[in-house]
C-alpha positions as CSV (number, residue, x, y, z in Angstrom):
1,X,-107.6,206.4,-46.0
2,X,-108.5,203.7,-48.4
3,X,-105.9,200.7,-49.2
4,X,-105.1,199.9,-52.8
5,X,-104.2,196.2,-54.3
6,X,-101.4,194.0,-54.1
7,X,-100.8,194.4,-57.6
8,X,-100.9,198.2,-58.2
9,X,-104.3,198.6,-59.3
10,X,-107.6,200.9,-58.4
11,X,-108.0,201.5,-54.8
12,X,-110.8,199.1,-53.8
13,X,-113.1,202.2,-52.6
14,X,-113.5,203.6,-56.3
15,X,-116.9,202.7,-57.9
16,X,-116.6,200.2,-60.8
17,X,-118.4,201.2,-64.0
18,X,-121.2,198.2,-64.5
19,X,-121.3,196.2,-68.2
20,X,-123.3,197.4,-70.6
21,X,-126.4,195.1,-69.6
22,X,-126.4,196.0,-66.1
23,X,-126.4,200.1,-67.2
24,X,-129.3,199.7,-69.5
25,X,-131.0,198.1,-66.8
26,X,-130.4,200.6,-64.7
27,X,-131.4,203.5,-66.6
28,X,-134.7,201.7,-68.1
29,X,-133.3,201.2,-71.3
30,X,-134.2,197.8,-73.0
31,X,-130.5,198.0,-75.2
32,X,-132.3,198.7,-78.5
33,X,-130.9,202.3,-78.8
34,X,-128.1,204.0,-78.9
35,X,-125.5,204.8,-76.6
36,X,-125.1,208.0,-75.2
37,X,-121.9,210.1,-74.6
38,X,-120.0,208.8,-72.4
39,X,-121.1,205.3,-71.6
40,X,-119.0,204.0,-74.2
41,X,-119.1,199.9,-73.9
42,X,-116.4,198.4,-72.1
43,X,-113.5,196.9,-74.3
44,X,-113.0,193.0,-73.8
45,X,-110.9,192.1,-71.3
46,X,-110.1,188.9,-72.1
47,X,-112.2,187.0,-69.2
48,X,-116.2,187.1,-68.1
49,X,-118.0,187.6,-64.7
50,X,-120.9,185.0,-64.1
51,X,-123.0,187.3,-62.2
52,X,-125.6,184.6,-61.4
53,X,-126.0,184.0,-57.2
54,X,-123.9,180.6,-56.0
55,X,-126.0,177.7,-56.1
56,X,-126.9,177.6,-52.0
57,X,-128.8,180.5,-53.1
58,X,-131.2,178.8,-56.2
59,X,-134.5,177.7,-54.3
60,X,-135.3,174.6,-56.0
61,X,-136.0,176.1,-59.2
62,X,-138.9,174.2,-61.2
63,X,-137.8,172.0,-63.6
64,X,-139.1,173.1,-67.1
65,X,-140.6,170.7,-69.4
66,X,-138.5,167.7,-71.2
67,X,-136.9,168.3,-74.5
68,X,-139.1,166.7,-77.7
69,X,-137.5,164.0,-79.3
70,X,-135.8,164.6,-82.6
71,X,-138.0,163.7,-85.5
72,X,-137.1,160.4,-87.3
73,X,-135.0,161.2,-90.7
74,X,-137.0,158.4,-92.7
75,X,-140.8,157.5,-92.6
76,X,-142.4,156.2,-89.8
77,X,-142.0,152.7,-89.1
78,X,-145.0,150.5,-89.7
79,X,-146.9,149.2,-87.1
80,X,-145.1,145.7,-85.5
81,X,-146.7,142.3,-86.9
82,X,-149.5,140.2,-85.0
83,X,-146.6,138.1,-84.6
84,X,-144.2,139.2,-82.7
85,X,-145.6,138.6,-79.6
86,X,-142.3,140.3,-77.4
87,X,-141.8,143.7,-79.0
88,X,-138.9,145.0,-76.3
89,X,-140.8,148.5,-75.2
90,X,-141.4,147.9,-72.0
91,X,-145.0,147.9,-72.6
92,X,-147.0,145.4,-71.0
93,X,-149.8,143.3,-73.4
94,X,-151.1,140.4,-72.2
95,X,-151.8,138.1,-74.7
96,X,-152.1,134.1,-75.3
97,X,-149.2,132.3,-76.6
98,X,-149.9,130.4,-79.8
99,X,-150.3,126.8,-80.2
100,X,-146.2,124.9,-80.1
101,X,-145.1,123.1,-82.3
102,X,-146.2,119.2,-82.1
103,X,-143.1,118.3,-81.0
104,X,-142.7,120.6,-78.3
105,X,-146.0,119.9,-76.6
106,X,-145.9,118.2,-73.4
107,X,-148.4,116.5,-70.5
108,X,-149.6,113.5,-71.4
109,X,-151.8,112.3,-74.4
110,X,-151.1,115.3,-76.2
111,X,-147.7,115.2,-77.2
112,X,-147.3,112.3,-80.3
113,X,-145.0,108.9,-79.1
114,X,-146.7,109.6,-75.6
115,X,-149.1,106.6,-74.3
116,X,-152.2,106.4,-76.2
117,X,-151.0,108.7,-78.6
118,X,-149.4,107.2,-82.0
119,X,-146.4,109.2,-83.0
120,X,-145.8,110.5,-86.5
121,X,-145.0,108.0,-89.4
122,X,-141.5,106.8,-89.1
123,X,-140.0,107.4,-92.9
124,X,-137.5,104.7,-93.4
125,X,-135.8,103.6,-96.8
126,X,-136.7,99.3,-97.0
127,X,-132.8,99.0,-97.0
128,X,-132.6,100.1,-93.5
129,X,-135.7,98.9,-92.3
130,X,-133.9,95.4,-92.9
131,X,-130.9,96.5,-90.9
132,X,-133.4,97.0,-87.9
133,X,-135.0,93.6,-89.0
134,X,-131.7,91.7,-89.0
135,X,-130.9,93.0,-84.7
136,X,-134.9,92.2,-83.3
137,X,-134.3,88.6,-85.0
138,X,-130.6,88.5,-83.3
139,X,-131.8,90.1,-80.3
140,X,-128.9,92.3,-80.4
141,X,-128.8,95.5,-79.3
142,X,-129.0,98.1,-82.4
143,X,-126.5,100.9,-82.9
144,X,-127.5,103.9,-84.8
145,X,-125.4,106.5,-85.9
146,X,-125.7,109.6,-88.0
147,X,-125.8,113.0,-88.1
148,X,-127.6,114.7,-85.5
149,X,-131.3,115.2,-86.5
150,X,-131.3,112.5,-88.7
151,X,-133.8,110.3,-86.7
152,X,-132.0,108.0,-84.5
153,X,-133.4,108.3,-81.4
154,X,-137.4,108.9,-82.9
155,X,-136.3,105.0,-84.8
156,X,-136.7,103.4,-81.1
157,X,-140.2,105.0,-80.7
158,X,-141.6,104.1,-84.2
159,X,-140.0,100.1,-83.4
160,X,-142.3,100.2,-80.2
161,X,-145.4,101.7,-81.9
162,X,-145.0,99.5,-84.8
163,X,-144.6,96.3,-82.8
164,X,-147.1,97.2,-79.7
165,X,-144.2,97.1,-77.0
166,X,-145.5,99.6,-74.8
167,X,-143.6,103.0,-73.9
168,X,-139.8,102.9,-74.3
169,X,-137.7,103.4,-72.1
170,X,-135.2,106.1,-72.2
171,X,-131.3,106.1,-70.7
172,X,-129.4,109.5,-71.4
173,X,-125.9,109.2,-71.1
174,X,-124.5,111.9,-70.0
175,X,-120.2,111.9,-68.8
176,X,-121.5,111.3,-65.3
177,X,-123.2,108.3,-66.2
178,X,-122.3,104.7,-65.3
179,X,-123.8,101.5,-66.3
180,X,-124.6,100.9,-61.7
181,X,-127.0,104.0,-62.0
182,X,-128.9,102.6,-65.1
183,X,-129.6,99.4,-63.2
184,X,-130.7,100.4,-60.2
185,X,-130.5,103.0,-57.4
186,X,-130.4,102.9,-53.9
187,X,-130.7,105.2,-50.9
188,X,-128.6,103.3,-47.8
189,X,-128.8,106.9,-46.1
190,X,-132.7,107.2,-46.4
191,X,-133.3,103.7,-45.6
192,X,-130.5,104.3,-42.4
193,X,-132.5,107.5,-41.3
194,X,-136.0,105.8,-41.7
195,X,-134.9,102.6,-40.0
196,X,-134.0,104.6,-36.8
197,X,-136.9,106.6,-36.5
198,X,-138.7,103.6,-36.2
199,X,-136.8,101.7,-33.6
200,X,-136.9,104.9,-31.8
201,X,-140.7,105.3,-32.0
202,X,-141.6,101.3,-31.6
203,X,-143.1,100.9,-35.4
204,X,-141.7,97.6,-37.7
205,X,-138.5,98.7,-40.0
206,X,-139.4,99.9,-43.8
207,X,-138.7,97.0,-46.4
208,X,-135.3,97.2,-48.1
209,X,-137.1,97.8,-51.2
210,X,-139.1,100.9,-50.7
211,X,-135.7,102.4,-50.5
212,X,-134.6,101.0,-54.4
213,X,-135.7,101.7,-57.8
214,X,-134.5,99.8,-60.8
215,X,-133.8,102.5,-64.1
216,X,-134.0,102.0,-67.3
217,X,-131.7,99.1,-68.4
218,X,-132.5,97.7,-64.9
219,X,-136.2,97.7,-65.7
220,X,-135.9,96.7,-69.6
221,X,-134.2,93.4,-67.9
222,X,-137.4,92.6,-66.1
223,X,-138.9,89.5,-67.1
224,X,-141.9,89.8,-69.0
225,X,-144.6,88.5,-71.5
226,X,-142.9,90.8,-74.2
227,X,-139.8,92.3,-74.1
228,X,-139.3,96.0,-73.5
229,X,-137.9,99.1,-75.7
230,X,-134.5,100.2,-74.4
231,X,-133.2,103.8,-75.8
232,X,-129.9,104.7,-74.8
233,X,-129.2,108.0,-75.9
234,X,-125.9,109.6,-77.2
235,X,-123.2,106.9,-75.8
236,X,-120.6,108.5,-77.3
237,X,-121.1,111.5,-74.8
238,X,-120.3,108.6,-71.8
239,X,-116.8,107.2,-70.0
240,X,-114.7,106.2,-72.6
241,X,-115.1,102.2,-70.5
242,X,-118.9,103.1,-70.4
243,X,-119.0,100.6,-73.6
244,X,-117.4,98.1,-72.1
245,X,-119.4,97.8,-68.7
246,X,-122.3,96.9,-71.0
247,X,-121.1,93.7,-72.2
248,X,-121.3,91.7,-69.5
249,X,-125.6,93.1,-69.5
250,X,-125.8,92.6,-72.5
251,X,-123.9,88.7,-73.1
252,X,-125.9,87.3,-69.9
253,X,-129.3,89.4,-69.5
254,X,-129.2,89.9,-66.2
255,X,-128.0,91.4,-63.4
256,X,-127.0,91.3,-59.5
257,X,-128.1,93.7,-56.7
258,X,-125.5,92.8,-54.2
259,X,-127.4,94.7,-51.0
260,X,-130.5,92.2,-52.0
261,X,-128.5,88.7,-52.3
262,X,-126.7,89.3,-48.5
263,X,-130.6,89.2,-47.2
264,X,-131.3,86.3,-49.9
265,X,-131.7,83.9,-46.6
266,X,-133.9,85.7,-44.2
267,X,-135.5,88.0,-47.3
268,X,-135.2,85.7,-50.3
269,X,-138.2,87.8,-52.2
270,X,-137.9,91.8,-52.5
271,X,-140.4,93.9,-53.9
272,X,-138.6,96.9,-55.8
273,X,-140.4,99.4,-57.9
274,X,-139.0,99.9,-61.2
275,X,-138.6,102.9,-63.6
276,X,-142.3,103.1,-64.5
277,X,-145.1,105.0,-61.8
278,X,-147.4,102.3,-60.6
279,X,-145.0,99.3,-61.3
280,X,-143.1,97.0,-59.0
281,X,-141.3,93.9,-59.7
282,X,-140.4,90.7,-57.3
283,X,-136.9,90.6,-57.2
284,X,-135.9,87.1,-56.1
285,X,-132.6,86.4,-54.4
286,X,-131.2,89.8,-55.2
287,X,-131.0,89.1,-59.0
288,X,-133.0,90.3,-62.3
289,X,-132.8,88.1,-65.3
290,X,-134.6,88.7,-68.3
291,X,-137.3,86.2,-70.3
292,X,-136.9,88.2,-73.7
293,X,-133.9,90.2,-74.4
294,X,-135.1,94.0,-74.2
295,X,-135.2,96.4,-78.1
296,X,-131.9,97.9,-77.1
297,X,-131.5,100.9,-79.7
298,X,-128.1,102.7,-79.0
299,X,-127.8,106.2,-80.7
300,X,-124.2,107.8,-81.5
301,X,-122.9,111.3,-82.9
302,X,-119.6,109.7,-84.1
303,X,-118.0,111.9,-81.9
304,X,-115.5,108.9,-80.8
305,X,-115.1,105.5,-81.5
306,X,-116.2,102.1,-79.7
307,X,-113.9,99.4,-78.8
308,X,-114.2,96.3,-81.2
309,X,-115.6,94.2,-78.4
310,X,-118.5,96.3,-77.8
311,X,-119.0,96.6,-81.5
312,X,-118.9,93.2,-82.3
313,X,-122.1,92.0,-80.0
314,X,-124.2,95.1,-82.2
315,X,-125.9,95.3,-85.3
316,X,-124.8,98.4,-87.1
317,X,-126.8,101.0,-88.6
318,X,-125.5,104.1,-90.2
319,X,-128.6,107.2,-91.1
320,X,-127.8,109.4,-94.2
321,X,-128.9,112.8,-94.2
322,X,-132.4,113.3,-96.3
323,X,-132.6,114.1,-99.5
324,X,-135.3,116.6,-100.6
325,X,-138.1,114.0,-101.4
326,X,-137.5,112.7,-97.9
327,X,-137.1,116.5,-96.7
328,X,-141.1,117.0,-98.1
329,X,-142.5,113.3,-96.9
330,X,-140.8,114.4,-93.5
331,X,-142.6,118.0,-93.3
332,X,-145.7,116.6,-94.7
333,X,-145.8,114.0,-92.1
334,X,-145.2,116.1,-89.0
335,X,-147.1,119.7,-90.3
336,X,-149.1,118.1,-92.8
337,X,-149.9,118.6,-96.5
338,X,-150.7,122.2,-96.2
339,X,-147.4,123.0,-95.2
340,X,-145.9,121.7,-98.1
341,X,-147.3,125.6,-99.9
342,X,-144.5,128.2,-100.5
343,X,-142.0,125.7,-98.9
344,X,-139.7,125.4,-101.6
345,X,-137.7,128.7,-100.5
346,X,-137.0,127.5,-97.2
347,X,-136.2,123.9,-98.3
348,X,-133.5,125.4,-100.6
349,X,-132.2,127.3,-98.4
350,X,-131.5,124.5,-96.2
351,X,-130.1,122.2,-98.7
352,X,-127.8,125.3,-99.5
353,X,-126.8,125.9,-95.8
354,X,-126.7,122.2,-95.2
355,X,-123.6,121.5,-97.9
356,X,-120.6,123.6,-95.7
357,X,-122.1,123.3,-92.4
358,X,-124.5,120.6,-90.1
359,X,-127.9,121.4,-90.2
360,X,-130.9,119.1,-88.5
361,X,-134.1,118.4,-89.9
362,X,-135.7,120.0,-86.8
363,X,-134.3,123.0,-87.7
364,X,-136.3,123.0,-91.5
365,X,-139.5,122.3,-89.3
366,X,-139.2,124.4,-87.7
367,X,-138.9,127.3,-90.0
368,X,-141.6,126.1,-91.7
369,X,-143.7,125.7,-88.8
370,X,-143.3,129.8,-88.5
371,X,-143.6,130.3,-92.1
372,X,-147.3,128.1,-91.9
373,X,-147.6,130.4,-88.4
374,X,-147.5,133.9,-90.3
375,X,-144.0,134.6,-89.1
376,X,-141.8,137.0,-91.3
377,X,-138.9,134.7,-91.7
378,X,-137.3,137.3,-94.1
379,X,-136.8,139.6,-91.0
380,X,-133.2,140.9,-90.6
381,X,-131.5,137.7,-88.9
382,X,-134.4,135.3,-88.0
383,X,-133.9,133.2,-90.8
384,X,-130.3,132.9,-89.8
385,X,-130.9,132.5,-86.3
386,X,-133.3,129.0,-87.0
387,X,-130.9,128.0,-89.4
388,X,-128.1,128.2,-87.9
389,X,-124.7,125.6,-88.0
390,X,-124.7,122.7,-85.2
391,X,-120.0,123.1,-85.7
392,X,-117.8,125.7,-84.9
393,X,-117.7,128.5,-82.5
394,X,-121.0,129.9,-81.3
């Protein structure tokens, strides 16, 4: 007795006729010819049968070989230049880096402005020369401002070169920075730590002063056959009483170290090191007064303004943005004469870029540093990307 479906159909015992794949197979037949009577193809029923086993039942089936790429529509790109160094394959080439640019070389002698070293020439109209004339006769501390890149800070270098003062020191103000940190630092926990150890172990206690260090207005105040360079860099970027905490330094020359002048009886002379490796000073009765009133150059972005006080104990001097002539006498002098060939592209296209938008002389050295280095500069974007506005949104 055989059961038929649910639904009224075939009893489940009757054969069902295969499709018309399966009978050619069975009979030998590749499915070229024709068909015989009776084994007339199925008509469509509307749905298929996936005849293929479950997927428990594939044994690891080999993988077959990766599909080719798809040929490129245009030509094939040409092979990348010598100078592009980072190429973004993945592909690992060792090779040496070329030479930086002068000013981005470091250690030592071989970066210009560095001891020993004489920096490139300082190109200054005689109008402002005076300016920086009128403050070393006053002994008043120079403030600079200007666009960026327009040579404020390299001013202070040339002044020291030009007048054999030695290295300059350098103060970056930063909105942490207070005029207590640029005098001097000191490390009570270090010297706390240290002093116990000893007592602990029998040995003497560390001098006071191994645990101090004088920075750079601290050691520009250090009396001296000569008087010392003093760059303080960006001031405008300080506290808004920053300004004001320098006049008192600046009307008197000197300063106190409070933790010094309580040991002025039983200690009256300190040894301190200051900001420079290899140098110490003799602090005596815990205060620093100057012989010659230090180079101060100040440097500002005009990005706020100073209170009248402050401005009234400075010389002032403001740095327009270089024409072309001074554009060529500046690249000449850092890259030299040769680079001064097939320039005039690039230096119009700064002058262009420079008219709705802030632009830096760095930035025209260096895309003519990679234009002298064989760099394609008319690559989709690069020229852009070294050019490219100091205002707005990045």
């Amino acid at each position: 007795m055989t059961a038929r479906s649910g639904d009224g159909g075939r009893d489940d015992d009757r054969p069902r006729s295969l499709p018309p794949a399966s009978r050619d197979a069975a009979s030998g037949r590749d499915g070229a010819g024709p068909v015989p009577e009776g084994d007339e193809p199925v008509p469509d029923s509307g749905f298929t049968i996936d005849y293929s086993g479950p997927a428990w039942y594939q044994q690891n089936p080999r993988p077959g070989p990766p599909p080719a790429p798809p040929a490129p529509d245009g030509p094939a790109p040409d092979a990348p230049a010598s100078w592009r160094l980072f190429r973004g394959d993945g592909v690992a080439r060792p090779a040496p880096l070329p030479p930086a640019p002068p000013w981005r070389r470091f250690g030592g002698a071989g970066r210009p402005g560095a001891a020993g070293h004489a920096p490139p020439p300082y190109l200054i109209s005689p109008r402002h020369a005076d300016v920086v004339n009128a403050a070393l006769h006053l002994r008043r501390p120079l403030l600079v401002t200007g666009q960026p890149g327009t040579g404020k800070s390299s001013l202070a270098h040339a002044v020291a070169h030009e007048l054999g003062l030695g290295e300059v020191l350098r103060w970056p103000v930063n909105s942490r920075s207070t005029v207590q940190d640029a005098l001097y630092r000191y490390d009570a926990v270090g010297r706390l730590r240290e002093t116990t150890m000893s007592r602990d172990h029998g040995r003497p206690e560390p001098d006071i002063g191994s645990f101090m260090r004088l920075g750079p207005l601290g050691t520009a105040l250090v009396p001296g056959p000569r008087p010392r360079v003093l760059l303080i860099d960006e001031l405008d970027k300080g506290d808004v009483d920053l300004p004001n905490d320098l006049l008192t330094v600046f009307e008197e020359g000197e300063f106190e170290i409070p933790e010094l002048s309580r040991l002025s009886d039983e200690q009256p002379e300190v040894l301190v090191p200051t900001l420079r490796i290899d140098e110490k000073t003799v602090v005596v009765r815990g205060r620093v007064r100057c012989a010659e009133f230090p180079v101060v150059v100040i440097t500002s972005n005009g990005e706020r303004d100073f209170p009248p006080a402050f401005l009234r104990r400075c010389v002032r001097l403001e740095l327009p943005p270089p024409d072309e002539h001074r554009l060529r006498a500046i690249v000449a002098a850092h890259l030299g004469e040769d680079a001064l060939h097939e320039v005039d592209d690039l230096l119009q296209a700064f002058l262009r870029r420079r008219a709705p938008g802030e632009l830096a002389t760095d930035q025209l050295l260096n895309a003519v540093f990679l234009r002298a280095g064989g760099v394609d500069l008319d690559a989709d974007g690069l020229l852009d990307a070294v050019l490219h506005r100091l205002s707005g949104a990045v």
